[in-house]
The first five atom37 places (N, CA, C, CB, O) and aatype in JSON, in Angstrom:
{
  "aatype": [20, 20, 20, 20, 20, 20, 20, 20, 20, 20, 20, 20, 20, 20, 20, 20, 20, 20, 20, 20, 20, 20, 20, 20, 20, 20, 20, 20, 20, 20, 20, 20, 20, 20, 20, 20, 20, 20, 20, 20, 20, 20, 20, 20, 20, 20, 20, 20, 20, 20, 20, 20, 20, 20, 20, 20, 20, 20, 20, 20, 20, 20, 20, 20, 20, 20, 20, 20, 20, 20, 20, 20, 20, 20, 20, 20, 20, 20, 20, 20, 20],
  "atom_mask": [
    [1, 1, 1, 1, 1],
    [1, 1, 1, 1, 1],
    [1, 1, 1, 1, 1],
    [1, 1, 1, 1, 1],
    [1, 1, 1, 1, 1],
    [1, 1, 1, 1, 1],
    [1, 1, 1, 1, 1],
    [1, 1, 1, 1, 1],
    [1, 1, 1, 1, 1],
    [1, 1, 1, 1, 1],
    [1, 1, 1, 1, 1],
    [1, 1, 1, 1, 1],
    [1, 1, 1, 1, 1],
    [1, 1, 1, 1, 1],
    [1, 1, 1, 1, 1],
    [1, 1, 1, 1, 1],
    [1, 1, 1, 1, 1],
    [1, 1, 1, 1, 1],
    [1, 1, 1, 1, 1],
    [1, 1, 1, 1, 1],
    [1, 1, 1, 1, 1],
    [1, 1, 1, 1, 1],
    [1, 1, 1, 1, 1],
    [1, 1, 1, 1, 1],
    [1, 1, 1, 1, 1],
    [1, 1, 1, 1, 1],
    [1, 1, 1, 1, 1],
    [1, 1, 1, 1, 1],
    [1, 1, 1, 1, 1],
    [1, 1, 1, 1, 1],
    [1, 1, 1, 1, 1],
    [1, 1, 1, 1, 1],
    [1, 1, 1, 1, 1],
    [1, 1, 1, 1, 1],
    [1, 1, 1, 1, 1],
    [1, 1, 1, 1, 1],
    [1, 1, 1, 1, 1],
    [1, 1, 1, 1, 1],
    [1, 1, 1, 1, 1],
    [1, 1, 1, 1, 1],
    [1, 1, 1, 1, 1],
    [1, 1, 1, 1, 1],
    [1, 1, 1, 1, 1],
    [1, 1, 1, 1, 1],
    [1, 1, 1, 1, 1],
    [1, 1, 1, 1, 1],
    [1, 1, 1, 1, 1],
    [1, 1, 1, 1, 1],
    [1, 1, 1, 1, 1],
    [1, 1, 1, 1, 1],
    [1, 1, 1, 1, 1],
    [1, 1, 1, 1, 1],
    [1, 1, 1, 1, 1],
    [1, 1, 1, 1, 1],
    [1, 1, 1, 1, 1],
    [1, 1, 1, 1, 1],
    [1, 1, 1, 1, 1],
    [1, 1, 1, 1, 1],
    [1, 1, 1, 1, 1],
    [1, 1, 1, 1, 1],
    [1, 1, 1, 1, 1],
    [1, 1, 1, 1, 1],
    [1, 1, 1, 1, 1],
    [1, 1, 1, 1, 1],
    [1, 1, 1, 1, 1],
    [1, 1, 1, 1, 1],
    [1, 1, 1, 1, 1],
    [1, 1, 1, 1, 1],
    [1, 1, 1, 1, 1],
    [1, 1, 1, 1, 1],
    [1, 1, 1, 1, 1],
    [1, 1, 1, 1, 1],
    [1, 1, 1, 1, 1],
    [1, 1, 1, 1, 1],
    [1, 1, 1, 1, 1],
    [1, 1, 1, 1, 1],
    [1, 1, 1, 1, 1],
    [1, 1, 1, 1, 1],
    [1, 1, 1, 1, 1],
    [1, 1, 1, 1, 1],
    [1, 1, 1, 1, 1]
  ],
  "atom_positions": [
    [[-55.66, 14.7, -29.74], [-54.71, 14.15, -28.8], [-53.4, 13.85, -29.52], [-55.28, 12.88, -28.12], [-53.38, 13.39, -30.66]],
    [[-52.15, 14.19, -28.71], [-50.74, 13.68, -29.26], [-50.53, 12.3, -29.24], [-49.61, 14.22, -28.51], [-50.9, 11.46, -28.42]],
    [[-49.9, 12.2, -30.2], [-48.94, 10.72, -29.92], [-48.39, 10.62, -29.1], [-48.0, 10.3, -30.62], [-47.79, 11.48, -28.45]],
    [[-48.54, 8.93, -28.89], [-47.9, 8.15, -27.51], [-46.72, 7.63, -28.06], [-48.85, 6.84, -26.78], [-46.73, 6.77, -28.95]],
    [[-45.42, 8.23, -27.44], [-44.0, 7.61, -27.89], [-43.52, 6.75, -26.63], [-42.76, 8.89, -28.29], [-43.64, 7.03, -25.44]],
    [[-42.92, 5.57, -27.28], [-42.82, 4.37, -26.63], [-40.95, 4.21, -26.8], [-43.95, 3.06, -27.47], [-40.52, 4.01, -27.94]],
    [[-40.32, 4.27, -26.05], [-39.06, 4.0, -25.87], [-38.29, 2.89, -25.29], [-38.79, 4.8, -25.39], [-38.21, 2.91, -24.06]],
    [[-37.66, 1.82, -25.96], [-37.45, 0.83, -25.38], [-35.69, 1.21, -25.44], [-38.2, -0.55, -26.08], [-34.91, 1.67, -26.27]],
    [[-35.65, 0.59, -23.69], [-33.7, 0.35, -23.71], [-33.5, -0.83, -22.41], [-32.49, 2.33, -23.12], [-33.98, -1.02, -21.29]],
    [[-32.33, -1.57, -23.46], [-31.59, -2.97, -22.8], [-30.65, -2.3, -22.34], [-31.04, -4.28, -23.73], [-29.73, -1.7, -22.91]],
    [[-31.04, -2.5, -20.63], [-30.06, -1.85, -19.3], [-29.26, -3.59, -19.19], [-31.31, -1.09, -17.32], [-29.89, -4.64, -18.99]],
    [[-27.89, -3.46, -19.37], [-27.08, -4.58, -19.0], [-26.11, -3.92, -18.15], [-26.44, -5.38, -20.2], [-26.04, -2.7, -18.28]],
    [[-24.98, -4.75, -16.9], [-24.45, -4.75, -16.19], [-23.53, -5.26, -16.88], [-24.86, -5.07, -15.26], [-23.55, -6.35, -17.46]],
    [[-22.1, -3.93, -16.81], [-20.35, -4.12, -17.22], [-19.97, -3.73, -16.32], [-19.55, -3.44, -18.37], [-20.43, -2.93, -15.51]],
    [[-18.73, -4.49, -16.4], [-18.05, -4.26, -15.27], [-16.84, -3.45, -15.92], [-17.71, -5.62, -14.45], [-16.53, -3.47, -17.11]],
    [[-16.27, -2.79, -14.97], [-15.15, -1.49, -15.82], [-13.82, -1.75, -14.99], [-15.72, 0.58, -15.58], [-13.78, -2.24, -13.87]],
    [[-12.97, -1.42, -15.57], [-11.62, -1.87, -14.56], [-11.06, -0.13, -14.9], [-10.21, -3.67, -15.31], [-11.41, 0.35, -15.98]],
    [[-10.31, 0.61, -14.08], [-9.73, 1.64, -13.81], [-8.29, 1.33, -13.05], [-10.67, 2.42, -13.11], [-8.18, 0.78, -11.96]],
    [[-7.19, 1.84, -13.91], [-5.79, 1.64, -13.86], [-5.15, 2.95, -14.22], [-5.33, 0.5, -14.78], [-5.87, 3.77, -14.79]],
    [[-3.78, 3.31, -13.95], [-3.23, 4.02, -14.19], [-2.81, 3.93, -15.55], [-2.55, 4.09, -13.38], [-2.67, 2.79, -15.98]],
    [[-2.58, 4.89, -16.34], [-2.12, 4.97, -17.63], [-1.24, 4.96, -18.11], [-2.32, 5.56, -18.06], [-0.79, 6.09, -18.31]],
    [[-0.48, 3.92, -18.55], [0.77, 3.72, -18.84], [0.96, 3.55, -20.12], [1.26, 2.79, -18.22], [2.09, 3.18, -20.42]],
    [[-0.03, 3.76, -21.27], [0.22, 3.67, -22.61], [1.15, 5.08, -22.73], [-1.24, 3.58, -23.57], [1.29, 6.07, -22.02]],
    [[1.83, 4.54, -24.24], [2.81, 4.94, -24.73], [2.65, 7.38, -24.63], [2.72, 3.87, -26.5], [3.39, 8.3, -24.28]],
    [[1.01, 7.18, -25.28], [0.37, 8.62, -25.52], [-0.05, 9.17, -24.39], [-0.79, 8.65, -26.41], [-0.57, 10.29, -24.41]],
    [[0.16, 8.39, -23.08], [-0.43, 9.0, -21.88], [-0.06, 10.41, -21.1], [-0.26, 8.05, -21.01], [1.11, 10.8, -21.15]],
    [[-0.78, 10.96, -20.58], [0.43, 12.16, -20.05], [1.06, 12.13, -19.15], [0.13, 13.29, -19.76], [0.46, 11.62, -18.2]],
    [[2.1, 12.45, -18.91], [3.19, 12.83, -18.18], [2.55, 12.81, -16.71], [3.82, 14.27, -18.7], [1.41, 13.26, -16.6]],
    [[3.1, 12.39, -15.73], [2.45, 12.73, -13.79], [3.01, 13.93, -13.79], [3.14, 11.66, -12.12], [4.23, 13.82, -13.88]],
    [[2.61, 15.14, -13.73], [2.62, 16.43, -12.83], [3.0, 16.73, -11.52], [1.58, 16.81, -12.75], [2.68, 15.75, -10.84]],
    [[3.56, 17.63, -10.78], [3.41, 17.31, -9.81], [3.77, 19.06, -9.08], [4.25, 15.92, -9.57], [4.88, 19.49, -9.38]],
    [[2.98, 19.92, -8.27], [3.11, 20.66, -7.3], [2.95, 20.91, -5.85], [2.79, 21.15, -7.62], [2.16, 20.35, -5.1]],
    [[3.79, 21.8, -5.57], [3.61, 22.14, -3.9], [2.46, 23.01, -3.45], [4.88, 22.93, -3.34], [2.34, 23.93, -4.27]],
    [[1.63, 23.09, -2.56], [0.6, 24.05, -2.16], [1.22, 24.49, -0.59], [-1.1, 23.28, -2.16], [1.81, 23.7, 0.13]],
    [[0.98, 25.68, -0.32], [1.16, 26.33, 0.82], [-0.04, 26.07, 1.57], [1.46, 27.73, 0.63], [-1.12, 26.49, 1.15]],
    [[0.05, 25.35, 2.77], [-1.52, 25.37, 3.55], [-1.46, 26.74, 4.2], [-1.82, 24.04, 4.89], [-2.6, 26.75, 4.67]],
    [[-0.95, 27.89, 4.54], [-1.09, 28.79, 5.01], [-1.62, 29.61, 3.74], [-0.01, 29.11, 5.75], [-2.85, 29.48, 3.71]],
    [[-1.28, 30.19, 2.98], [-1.71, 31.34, 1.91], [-2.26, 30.88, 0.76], [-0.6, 32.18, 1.45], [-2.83, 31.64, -0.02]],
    [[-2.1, 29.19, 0.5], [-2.71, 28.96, -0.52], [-1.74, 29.11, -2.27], [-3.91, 29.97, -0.23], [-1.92, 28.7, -3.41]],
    [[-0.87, 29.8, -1.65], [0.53, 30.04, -3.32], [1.08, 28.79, -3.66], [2.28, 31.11, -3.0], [1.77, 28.2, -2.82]],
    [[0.86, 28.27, -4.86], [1.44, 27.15, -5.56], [2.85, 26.91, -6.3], [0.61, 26.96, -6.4], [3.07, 27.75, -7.17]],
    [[3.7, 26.07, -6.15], [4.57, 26.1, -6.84], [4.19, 25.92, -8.93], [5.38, 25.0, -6.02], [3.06, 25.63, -9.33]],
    [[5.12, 26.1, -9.67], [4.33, 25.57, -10.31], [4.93, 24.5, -10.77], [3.81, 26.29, -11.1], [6.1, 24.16, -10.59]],
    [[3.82, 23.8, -11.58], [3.42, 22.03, -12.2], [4.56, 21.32, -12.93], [2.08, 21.98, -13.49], [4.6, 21.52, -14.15]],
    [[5.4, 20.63, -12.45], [6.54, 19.85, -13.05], [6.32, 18.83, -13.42], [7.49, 19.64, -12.42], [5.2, 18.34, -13.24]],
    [[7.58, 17.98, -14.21], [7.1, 16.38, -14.36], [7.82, 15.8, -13.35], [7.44, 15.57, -15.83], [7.71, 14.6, -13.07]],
    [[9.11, 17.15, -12.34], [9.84, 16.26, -11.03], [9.34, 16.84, -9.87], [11.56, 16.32, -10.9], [9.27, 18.0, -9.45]],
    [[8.89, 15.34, -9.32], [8.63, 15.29, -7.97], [9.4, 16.24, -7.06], [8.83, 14.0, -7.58], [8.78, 16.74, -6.13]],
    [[10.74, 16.56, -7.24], [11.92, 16.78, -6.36], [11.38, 18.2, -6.5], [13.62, 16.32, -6.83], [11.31, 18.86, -5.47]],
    [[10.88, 18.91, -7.98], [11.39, 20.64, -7.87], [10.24, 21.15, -6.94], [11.39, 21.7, -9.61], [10.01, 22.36, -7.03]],
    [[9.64, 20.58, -6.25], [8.6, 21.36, -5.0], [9.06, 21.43, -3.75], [7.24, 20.66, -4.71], [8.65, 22.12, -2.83]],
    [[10.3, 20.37, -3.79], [11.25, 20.65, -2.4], [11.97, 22.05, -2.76], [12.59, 19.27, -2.08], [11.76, 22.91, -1.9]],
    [[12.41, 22.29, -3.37], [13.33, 23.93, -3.6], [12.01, 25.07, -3.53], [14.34, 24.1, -5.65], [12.33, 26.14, -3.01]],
    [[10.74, 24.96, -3.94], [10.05, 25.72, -3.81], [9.51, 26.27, -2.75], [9.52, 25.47, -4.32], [8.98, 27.37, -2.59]],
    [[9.76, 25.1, -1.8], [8.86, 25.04, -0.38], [9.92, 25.45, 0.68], [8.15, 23.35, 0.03], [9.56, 25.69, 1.84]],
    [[11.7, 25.55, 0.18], [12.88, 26.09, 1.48], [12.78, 27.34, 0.51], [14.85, 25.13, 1.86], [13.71, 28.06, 0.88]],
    [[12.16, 27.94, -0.5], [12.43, 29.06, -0.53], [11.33, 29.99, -0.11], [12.9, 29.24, -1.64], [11.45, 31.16, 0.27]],
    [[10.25, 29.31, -0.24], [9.17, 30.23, 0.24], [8.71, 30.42, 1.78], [8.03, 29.8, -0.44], [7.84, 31.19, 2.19]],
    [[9.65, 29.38, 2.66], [9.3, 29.67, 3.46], [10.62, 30.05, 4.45], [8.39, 28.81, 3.7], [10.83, 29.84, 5.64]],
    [[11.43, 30.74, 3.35], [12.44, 31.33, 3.63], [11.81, 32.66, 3.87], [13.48, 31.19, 2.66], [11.95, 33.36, 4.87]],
    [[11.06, 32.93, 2.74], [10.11, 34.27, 2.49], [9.6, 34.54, 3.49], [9.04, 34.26, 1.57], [9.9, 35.58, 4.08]],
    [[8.61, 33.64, 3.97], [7.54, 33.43, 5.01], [7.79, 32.53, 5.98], [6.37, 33.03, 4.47], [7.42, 31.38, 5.77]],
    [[8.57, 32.88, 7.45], [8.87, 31.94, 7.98], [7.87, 31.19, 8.72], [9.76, 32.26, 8.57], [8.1, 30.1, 9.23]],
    [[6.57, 31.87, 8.78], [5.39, 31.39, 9.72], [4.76, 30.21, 8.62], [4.11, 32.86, 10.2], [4.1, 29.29, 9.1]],
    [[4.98, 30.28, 7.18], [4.42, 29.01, 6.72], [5.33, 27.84, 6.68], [3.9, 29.17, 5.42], [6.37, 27.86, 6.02]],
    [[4.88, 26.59, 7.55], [5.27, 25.55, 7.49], [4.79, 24.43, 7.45], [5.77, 25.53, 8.04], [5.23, 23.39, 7.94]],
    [[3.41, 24.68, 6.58], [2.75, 23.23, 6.24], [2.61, 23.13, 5.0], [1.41, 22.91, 6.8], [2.01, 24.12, 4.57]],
    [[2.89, 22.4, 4.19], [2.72, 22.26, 2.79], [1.82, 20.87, 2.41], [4.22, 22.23, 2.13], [1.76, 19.85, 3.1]],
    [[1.2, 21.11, 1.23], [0.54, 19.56, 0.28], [1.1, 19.49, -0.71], [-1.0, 19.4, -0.27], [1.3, 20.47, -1.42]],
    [[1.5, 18.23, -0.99], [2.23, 18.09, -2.5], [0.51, 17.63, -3.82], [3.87, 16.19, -2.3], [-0.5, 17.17, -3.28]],
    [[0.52, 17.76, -4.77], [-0.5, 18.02, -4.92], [-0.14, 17.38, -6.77], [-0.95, 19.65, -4.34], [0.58, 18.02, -7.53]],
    [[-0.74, 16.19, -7.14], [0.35, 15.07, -8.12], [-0.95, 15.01, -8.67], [1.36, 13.37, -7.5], [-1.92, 14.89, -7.91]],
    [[-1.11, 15.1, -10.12], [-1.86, 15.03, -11.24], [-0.92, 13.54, -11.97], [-1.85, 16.73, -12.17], [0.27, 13.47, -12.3]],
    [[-2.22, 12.3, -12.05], [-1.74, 11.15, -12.69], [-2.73, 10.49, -13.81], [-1.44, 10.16, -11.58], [-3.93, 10.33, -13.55]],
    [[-2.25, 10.16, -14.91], [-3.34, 9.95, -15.72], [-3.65, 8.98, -15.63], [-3.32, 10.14, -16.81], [-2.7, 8.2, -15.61]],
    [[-5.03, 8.34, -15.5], [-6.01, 6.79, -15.4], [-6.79, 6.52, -16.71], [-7.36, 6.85, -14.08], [-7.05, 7.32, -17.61]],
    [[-7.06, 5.42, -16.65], [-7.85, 4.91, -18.18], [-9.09, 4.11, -17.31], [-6.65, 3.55, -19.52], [-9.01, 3.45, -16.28]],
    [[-9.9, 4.34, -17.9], [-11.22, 3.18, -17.84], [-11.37, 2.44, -18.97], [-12.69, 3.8, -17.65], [-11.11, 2.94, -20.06]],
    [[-11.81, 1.12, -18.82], [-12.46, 0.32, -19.83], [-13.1, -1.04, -19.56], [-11.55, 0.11, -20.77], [-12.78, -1.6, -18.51]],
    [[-13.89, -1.57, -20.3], [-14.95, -1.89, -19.73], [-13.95, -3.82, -20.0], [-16.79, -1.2, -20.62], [-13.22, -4.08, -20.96]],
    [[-14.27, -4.73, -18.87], [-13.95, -5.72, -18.54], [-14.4, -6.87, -18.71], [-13.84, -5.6, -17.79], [-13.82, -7.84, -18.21]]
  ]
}
């Protein structure tokens, strides 16, 4: 017969706080336009603003698309409280 392995673990309760990341090394907020009609993305800036020029030109292109998502990558930190 094999050995009987016996595993002991201390389950404790932390509490975690989750915030946006504002240290110094954090990355940059991102930010693009999505076409809800075709799905074509602007691409990924650090200004909010350059997805407005993306979105009167493409749907200069395409006048039938006129719904867009702005679509913002922001960095968060966890740590325990």
């Amino acid at each position: 017969m094999g050995a009987t392995h016996v595993t002991r673990a201390e389950i404790f309760r932390v509490n975690w706080t989750v915030t946006p990341d504002q240290e110094p090394d954090a990355k940059l907020n991102s930010y693009a336009q999505e076409c809800d009609v075709c799905g074509v993305a602007s691409p990924r800036t650090h200004d909010a603003n350059d997805g407005t020029l993306w979105i009167i030109e493409h749907a200069r292109r395409n006048p039938s698309h006129t719904s867009y998502t702005e679509v913002v990558k922001r960095p968060w930190r966890a740590f325990m409280s």
